[in-house]
N, C-alpha and C positions, 0 to 999 in steps of 0.2 A: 452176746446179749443175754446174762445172766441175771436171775431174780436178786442175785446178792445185788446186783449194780442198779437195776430196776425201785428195790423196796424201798429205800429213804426215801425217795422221791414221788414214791408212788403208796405209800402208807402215809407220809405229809397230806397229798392230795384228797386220801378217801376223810381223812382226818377233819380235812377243811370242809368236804361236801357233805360229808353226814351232821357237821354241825351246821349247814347253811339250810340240810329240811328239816331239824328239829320243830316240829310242832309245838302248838302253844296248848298249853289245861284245855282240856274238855269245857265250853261253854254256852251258852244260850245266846240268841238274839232275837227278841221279840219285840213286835208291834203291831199295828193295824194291820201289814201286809205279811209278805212271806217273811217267814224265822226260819232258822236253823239251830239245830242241836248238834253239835259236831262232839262226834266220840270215837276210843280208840276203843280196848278192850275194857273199860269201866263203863258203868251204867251212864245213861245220861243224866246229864248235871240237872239239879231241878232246881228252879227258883224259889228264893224267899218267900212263904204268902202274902207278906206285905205289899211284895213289890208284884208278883203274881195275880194277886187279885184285883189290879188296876188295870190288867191288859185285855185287851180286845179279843173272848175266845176266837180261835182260826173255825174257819166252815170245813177243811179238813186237815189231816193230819196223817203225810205220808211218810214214810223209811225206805232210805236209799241205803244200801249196804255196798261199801266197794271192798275190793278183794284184797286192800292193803292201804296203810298213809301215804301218800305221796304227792308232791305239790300237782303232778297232771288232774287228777280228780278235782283239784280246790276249783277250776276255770268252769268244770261241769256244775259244781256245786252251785257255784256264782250264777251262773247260765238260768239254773232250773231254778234259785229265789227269784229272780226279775220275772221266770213265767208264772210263779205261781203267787205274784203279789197281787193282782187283781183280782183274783181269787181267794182269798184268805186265807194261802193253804203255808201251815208249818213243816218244815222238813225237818226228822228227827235223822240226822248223818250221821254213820256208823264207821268205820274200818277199822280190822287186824291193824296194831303197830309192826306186826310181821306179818308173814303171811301164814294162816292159821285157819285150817279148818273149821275146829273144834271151837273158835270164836265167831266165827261166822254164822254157825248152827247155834251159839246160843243167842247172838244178836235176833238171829230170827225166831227162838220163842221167844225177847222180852219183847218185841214187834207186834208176836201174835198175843202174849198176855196185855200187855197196852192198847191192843184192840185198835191199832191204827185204822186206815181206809183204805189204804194200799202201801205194796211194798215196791222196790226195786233192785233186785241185787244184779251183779256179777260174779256167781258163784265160783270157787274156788276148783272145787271138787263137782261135777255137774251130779254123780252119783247117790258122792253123800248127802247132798242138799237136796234130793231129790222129795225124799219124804218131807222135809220138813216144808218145802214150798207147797204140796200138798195140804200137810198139815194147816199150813195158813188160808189156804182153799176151802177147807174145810170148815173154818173157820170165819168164813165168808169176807176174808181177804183177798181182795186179784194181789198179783205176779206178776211183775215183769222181769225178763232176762235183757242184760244189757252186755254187751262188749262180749261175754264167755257164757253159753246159752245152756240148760239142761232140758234137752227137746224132749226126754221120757216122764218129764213130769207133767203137772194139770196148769203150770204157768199159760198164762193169757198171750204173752209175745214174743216177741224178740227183737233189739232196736241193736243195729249193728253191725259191722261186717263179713261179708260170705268168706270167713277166715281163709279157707281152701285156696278162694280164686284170688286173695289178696297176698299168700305168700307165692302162688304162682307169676303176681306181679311184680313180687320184687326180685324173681327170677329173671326176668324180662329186665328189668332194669339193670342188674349186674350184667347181665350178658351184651348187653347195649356198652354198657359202660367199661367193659374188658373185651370187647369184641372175638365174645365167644370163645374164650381162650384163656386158661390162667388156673390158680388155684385160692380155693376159698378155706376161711375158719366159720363158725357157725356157731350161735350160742341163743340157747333158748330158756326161757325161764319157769315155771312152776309147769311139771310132765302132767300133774292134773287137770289141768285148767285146759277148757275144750277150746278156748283160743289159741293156744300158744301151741298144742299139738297139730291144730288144722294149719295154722300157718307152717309148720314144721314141715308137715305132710306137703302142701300145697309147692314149698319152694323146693325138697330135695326129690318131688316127682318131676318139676319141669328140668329143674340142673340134667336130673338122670335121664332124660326122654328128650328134652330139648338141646342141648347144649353139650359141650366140648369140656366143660369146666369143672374141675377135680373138688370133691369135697372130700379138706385134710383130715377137719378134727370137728365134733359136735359134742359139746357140754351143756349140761342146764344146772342153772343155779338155784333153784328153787324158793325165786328171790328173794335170795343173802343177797345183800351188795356187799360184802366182803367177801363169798366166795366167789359172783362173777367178777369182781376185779382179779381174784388170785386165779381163776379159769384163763382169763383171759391171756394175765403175762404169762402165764404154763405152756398156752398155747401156743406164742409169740415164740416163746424157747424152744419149743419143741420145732414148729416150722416157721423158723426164720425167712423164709424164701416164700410166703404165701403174700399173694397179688390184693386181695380183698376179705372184709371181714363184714360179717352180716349179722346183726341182732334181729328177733322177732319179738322181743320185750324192754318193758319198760327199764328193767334192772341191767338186763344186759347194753341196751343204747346208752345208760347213762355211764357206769365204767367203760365203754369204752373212749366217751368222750375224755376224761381222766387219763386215762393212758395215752390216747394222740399226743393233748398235751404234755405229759411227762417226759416221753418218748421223741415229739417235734416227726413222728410218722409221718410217710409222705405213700400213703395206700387207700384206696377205695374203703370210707366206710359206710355203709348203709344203714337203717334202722326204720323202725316202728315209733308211731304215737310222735304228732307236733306237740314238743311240750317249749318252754322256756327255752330250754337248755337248749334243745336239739337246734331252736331257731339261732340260738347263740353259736353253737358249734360251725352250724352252715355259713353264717356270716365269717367265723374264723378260719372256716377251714379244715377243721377237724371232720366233720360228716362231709359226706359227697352226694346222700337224696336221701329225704324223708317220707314215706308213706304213710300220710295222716288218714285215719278213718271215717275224717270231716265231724270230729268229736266237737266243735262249735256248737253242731245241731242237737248233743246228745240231752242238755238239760232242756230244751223247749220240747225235745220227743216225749223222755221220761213221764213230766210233769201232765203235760196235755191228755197223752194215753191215760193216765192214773188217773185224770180228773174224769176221763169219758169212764172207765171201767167202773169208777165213784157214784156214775150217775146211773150206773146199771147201761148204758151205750157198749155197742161192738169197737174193736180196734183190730189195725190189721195182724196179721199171724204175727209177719214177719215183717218189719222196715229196714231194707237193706239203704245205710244210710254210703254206700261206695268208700270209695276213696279216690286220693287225690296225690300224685308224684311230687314233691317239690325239688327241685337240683340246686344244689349249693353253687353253681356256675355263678359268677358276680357276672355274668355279660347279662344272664339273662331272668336267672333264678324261674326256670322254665316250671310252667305247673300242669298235669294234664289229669284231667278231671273225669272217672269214670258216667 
């Protein structure tokens, strides 16, 4: 099982998927109800004054920053315009084309120089963002942390899941699903991001304390999708003989979905985040359970909190929104809902 015999087939693949999330220009949708400005690392697009000075100003005007492009977020995006249409609220939407600090930090001062009403990120780097969610504090913008939390800053909350105890669940579920026995690969994505290290932590403390079950190899891609595709067949080569493979990010679930197919794998694979793909995978076959964050609820959380913290209103610390199991089983596609 060599990368020579592997790559045609599986450089074809990343070939076809990286053309199928090509995003579209940076652009605007406005009217009476919720807009969006959707941006990568360029400014947001701004409209013609002709055509601008016909529309309905919004009552507010919030920014959601996510930690990267990628079609999971567009569901949230969609989510949070339908809550904030009755409201008159504009979303100015932000994301790295890659994943990018140093873009993220500056999407949040053109946020705080555009004097938005509120922001919402998923910080990359919890650290480095810490000042500058401050800085927007200071500025008498609220904060929310969503998906990847920076809890040493003056941010307002946290909507999302208790990362720790949700890679400990997907411990539980391999071990269900290998009956306690066997050997795993592992692959995790950007080491900064305080989500993707808590799930990290969360699933190699139960393996280690709970369970019988060998963990072979752990790489992070520090989502490249072309370095978690090449991690992954690395991995494949190196231990041919490994029982199941576990992603705790969105980069890594999606390569691996590409390589089952390439490959016609017949092994446990698990992953993070219900997106498209992953529900497609489960119907084919490729995944074996999905741990969704119940990211459905994440645009009605976002928006609502922003509007209360808008009005000078409390919101809770922390909205632990759970998660939920789904199993690629066609008897039953079992779900178990925390």
């Amino acid at each position: 099982m060599s990368g020579r015999t592997l790559g045609p087939a599986l450089g074809l693949l990343l070939v076809l998927a990286l053309a199928g999330c090509q995003r579209a220009p940076a652009s605007v949708a406005e009217g009476g109800g919720a807009s969006t400005t959707v941006s990568t690392a360029a400014p947001a697009a701004v409209l013609p004054p002709s055509t601008s000075s016909k529309l309905q100003a919004p009552k507010y005007i919030f920014g959601i920053i996510y930690p990267m492009a990628h079609p999971f977020y567009e569901e949230i995006t969609r989510l949070a315009e339908e809550a904030g249409s009755p409201e008159k609220v504009r979303l100015v939407v932000k994301a790295p084309e890659t994943v990018s600090v140093e873009q993220q930090i500056h999407m949040m001062e053109t946020m705080i120089q555009q004097q938005v009403d509120g922001i919402a990120i998923s910080p990359i780097d919890s650290v480095a963002l810490t000042p500058m969610i401050n800085k927007a504090v200071d500025a008498g913008i609220p904060v929310i942390c969503f998906e990847s939390d920076a809890p040493d800053s003056r941010r307002s909350a946290y909507i999302g899941t208790d990362n720790v105890e949700a890679g400990a669940e997907m411990g539980r579920v391999i071990q269900k699903r290998m009956k306690d026995k066997g050997m795993v690969l592992v692959a995790s994505g950007v080491s900064s991001m305080s989500q993707d290290r808590e799930r990290l932590e969360g699933l190699l403390d139960f393996l280690h304390d709970e369970t019988n079950i060998q963990v072979l190899e752990i790489r992070h891609n520090e989502g490249d999708d072309g370095k978690a595709l090449a991690d992954l067949e690395a991995m494949i080569d190196a231990h041919p003989h490994f029982d199941a493979f576990i992603s705790v990010d969105l980069t890594s679930s999606s390569a691996s979905v590409l390589v089952w197919k390439a490959m016609g794998l017949n092994r446990y694979a698990v992953a993070f985040h219900m997106t498209p793909e992953m529900k497609e995978g489960l119907r084919n076959g490729q995944i074996t359970s999905v741990l969704s964050q119940n990211e459905d609820g994440w645009g009605g959380l976002l928006v609502g909190q922003l509007l209360r913290l808008a009005r000078g209103e409390s919101v809770p610390a922390i909205s632990d929104t759970g998660w939920t199991v789904i199993d690629g089983s066609p008897k039953a596609m079992a779900s178990k809902t925390k």
